[in-house]
N, C-alpha and C positions, 0 to 999 in steps of 0.2 A: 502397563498401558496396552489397549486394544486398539490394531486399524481396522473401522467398520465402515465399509461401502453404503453412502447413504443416497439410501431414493434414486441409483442410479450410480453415477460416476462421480460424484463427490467423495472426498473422503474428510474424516473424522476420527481420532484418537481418542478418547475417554474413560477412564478408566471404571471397571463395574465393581459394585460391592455390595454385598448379603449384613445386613442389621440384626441383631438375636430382636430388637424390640417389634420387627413384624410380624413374631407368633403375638405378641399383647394386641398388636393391633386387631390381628386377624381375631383372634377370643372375645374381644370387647364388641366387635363389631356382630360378632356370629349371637350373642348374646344379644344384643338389640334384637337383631331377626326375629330370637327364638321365641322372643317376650311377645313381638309381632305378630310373628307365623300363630301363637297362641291364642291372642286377643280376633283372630281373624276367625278359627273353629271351632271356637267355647258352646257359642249360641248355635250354629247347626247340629250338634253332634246330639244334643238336648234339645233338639226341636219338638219333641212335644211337651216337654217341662216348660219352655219361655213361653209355649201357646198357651199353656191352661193358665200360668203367672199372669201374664201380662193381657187375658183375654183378646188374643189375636190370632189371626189364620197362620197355619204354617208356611204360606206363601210369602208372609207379610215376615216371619222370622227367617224365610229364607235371603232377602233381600238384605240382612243385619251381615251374611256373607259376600253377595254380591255387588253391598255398597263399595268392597275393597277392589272391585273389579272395573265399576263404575268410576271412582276415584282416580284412577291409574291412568285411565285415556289421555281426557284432558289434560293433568299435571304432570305428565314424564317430559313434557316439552321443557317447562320452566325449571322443572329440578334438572335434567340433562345439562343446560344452561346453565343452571346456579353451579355444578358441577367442574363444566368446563373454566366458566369464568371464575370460580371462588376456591373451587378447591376441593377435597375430601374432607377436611374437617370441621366447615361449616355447616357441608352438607350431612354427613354425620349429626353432628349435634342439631341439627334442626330438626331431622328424623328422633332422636332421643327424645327432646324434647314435646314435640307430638306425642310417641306413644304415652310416654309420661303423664302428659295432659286430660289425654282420651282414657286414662286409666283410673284415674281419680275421679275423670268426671261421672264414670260409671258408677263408684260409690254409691254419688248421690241420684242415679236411677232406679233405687230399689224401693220401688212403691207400685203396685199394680196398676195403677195410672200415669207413670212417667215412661213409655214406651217411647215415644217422644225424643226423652232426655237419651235412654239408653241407644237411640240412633242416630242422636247427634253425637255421643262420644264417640260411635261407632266410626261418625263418616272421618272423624279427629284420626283414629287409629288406620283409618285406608290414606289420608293425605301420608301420614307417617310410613305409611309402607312405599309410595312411591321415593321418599328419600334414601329407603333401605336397600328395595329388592335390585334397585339397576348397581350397584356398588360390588359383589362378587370380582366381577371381570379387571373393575378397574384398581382393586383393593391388589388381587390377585400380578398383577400387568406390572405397577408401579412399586411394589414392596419385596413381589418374589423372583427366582430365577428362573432360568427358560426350563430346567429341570425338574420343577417343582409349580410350573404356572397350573398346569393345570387341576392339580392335586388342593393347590392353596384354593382355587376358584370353586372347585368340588368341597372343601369345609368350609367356605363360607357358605355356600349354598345350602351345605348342612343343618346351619343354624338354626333355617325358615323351617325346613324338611321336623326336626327336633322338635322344635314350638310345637306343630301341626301335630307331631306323636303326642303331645305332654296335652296338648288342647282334645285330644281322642281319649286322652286316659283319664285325666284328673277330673274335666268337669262332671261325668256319671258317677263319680267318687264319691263328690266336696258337694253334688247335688241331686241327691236321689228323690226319685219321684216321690213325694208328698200329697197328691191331690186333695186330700180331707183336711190340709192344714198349710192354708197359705203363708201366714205367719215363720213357720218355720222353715218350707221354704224360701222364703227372702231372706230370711237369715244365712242359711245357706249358699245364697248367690251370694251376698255380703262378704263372705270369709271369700270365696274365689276372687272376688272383685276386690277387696283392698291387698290380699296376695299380692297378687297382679301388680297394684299401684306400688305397693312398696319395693318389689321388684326393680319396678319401671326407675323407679327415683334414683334406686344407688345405681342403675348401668345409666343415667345421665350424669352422674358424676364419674364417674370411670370413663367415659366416653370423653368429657371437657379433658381430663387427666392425661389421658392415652391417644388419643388419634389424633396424627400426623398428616400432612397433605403428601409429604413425599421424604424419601430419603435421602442425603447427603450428596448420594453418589447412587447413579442410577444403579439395576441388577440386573440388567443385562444389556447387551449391546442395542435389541432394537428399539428398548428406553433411552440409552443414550443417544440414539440417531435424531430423535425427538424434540422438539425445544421444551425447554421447562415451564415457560407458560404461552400459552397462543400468542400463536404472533398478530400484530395489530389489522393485517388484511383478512383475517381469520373471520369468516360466514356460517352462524350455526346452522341456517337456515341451508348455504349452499352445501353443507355437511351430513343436514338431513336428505337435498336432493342428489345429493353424489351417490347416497346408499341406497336410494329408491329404484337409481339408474341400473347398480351391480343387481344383474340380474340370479346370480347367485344366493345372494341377501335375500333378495324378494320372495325368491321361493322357501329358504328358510323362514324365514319371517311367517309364511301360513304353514307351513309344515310344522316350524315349532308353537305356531298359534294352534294348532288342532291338537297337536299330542297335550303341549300344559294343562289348554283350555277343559282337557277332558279329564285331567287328572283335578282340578277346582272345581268340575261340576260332578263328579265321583265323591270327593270329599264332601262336596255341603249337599248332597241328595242321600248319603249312605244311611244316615240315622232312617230318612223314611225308604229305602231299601230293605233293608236288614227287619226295620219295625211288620212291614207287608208281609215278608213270608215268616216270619218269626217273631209271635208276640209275647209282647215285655221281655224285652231284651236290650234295652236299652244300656246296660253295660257291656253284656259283649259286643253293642253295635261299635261305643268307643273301643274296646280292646281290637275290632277285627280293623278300624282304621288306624290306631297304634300298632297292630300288624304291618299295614301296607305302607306305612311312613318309614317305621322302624328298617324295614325290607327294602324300602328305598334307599335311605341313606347308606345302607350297605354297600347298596348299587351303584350312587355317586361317588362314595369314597373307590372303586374297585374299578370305574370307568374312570378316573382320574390318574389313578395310578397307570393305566392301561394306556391312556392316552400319552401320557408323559414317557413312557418308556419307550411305546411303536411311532407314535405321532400318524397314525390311521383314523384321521377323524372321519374322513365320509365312511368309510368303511363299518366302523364301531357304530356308529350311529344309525346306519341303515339296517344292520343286525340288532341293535336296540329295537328299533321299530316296529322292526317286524315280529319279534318274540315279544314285544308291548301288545301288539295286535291278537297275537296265538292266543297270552292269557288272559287278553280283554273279552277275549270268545269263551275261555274255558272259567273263566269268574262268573258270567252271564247264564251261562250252563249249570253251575253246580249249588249258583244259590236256589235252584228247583227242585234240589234235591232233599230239601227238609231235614238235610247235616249241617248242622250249625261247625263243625267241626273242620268240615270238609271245605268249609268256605274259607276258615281261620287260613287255609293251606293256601287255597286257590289267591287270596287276597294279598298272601304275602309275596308270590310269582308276580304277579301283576303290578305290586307296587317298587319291587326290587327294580324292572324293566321301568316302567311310567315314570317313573318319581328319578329312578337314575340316569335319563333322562337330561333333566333339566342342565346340570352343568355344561354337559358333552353341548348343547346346543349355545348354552354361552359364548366356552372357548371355541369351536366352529366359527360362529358370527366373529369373533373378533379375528382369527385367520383369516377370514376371507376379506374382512374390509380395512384390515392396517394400511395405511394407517390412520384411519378415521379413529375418533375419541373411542374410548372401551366404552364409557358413561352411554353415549348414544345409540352406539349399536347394540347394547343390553338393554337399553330404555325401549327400543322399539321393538324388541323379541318380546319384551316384558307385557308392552302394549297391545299388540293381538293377541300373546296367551289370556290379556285380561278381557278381549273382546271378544276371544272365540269363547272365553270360560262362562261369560254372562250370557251369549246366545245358547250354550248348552245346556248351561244350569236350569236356562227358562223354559226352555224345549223336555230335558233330561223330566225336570219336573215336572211337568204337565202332563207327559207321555205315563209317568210314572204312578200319578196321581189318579188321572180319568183311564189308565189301563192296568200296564202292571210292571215292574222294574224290569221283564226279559224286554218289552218296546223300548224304554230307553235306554237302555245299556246297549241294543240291536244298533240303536241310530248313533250311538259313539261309534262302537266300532264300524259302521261303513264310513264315517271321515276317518278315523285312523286308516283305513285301506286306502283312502286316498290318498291319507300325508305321507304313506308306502312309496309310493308313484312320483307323487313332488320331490322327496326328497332321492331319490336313484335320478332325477334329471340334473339335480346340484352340479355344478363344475367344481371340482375341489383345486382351492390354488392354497396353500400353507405361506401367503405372506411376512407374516412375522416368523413364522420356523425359518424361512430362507433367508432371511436379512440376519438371524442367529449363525447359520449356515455359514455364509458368506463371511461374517467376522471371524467365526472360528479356522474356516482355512484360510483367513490371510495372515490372521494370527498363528497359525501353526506352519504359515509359507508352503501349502503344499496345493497350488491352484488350481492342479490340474489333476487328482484324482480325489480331491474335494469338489463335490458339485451341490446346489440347491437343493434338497430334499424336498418330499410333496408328494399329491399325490395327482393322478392325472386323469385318472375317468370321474 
């Protein structure tokens, strides 16, 4: 049994305990993502294949990406909600269940006049993402140890990151350019597209199977300080205005809305990047964004580990940023160089930092706001990376389009120079590390050369 100091001068005894069935959780769950993260960059990556298919503007295929962005605004409120109040495993399965939905109904999109159908499954598989993407923090929070949180939150995150490689790689594969013969490619989208659906079906049966709301016994003390479900005076609304208040939050909130948001409008603008200075290249344009994901998740697995062992989150993250920024400059730079090879290099620097990235700014947001929901305060990081991503992509694109990809890539990197700045004014308080902290020296009875760790600038 543990005594943990709660919220102050209470105390609280409860004992903590670690489950082996948290790795099935976390696997079934990273798998939803990846099928997700997939279903989100099929169509960009092949943007000039779904335009000559489906006779439409590449503008109009670019929005088949940015509907997932659209998507996420408005509905992180109510799944946040569905979250707090229902649980992980409803929420879960209602996410399965979408992509699942959106997967099949693509099937019957394959006709060069149902562009339509193909964006209404579309906007099916972005509802489904807002039940997945806000779930990392909280999967991570409620299943693992103080030890291991941030490492478990970094391979859930993975999962999406994966999709994203497998959606770079496969579809220039499963769909090589055809233009002399439309027939055969539809056929071609067809085999990617019931893939996909058959996929989607068995991880919603493994999902009903496998995911849990919570464990027996919390994993660690500042779970157990917790209640197990909201207490009845409990205000999602006053939980969303308590976060808006921490001024700390707020600045991550556009800090990590500038970094993700540029890494979403990098992914669904690369095909016509790569296509501009390099033509017919539409397979290495996927191979060099299976580069940058691949390099990514490198990055999140190694800033997790990194995190868990120093627990230097402003610190890790502000050197993130900044060496995001270095290769966001030297990516911009070297695709002018007419090396296709050289770029293969530049893209995988830039997505190891960008892409690794995203968890560090997770578990961040939930340090600084414990003990507010995990579910909420990933839902709202999740939310501007989805709003800065659609202002980008729209911008990204256009610049990219009526100029040439060194202007838009120019205008990411001077908002990353600013998310530089935002985030060095962060106040870094490690709330949940300290309430860990706290347990463990009253638990070890040693109060007075055990103090609160954290960090202070």
């Amino acid at each position: 049994m543990s005594s943990v100091g709660e919220a102050g001068c209470n105390e609280k005894s409860k004992e903590t305990r670690l489950y082996w069935c948290r790795f099935a959780i976390l696997a079934v769950f990273s798998l939803n993502s990846l099928v997700n993260g997939f279903q989100w960059i099929q169509y960009g990556i092949i943007n000039n294949i779904f335009t000559h298919y489906y006779g439409v503007t590449s503008n109009q295929v670019d929005w088949l990406s940015i509907v997932y962005m659209v998507a996420y605004i408005p509905l992180i409120f109510p799944a946040a909600w569905l979250l707090n109040k229902k649980g992980l495993r409803l929420t879960a399965i209602l996410g399965a269940v979408l992509n699942c939905l959106g997967a099949w109904l693509k099937c019957a999109s394959v006709h060069p006049d149902r562009f339509a159908v193909t964006m209404l499954a579309q906007i099916i598989c972005a509802c489904a993402q807002v039940f997945i993407l806000g779930l990392p923090s909280h999967i991570a929070s409620v299943w693992f140890g103080p030890k291991e949180v941030s490492t478990a939150c970094a391979t859930a995150v993975l999962g999406n990151q994966l999709g994203s490689a497998i959606g770079f790689l496969l579809p220039p594969v499963l769909v090589p350019n055809t233009p002399e013969d439309l027939g055969k490619m539809g056929n071609n989208i067809s085999i990617m597209f019931y893939g996909t659906a058959i996929v989607s079906t068995f991880l919603l049966i493994l999902t009903v199977i496998v995911i849990k709301d919570r464990p027996p016994l919390p994993p660690s003390h500042a779970q157990a300080v917790l209640p197990d479900n909201p207490p009845e005076d409990y205000s999602y609304k006053g939980s969303i205005v308590n976060l808006f208040k921490n001024k700390a939050f707020t600045l991550l909130l556009i800090s990590y809305g500038i970094m993700t948001g540029s890494f979403y409008s990098i992914s669904t603008i690369l095909n016509q990047m790569v296509m501009a200075c390099f033509e017919d290249q539409e397979l290495n344009a996927g191979r060099i964004g299976l580069t940058l994901v691949v390099a990514g998740m490198v990055g999140s697995i190694i800033c997790g580990l990194w995190l868990d062992y120093t627990k230097t989150y402003k610190l890790t993250i502000l050197i993130v940023y900044f060496l995001s920024f270095l290769s966001m400059l030297v990516f911009t730079f070297t695709l002018l160089l007419s090396n296709i090879y050289v770029v293969f290099l530049t893209s995988g620097v830039l997505g190891f930092f960008i892409t690794g990235y995203i968890p560090l700014g997770f578990e961040f947001g939930v340090e600084i706001t414990y003990p507010e929901s995990e579910g909420t305060s990933t839902g709202l990081l999740n939310a501007f990376a989805q709003l800065f991503g659609i202002i980008f992509t729209l911008i990204q694109g256009r610049l990219t389009t009526d100029y040439n990809p060194l202007a838009g890539n120019l205008f990411l990197c001077a908002w990353i120079l600013l998310g530089i700045v935002l985030t060095a004014l962060i106040k870094s308080e490690l709330k949940r590390h300290n309430i860990n902290i706290k347990a463990d020296c009253n638990h070890s009875q040693i109060p007075i050369e055990c103090h609160a760790g954290g960090e202070s600038f």
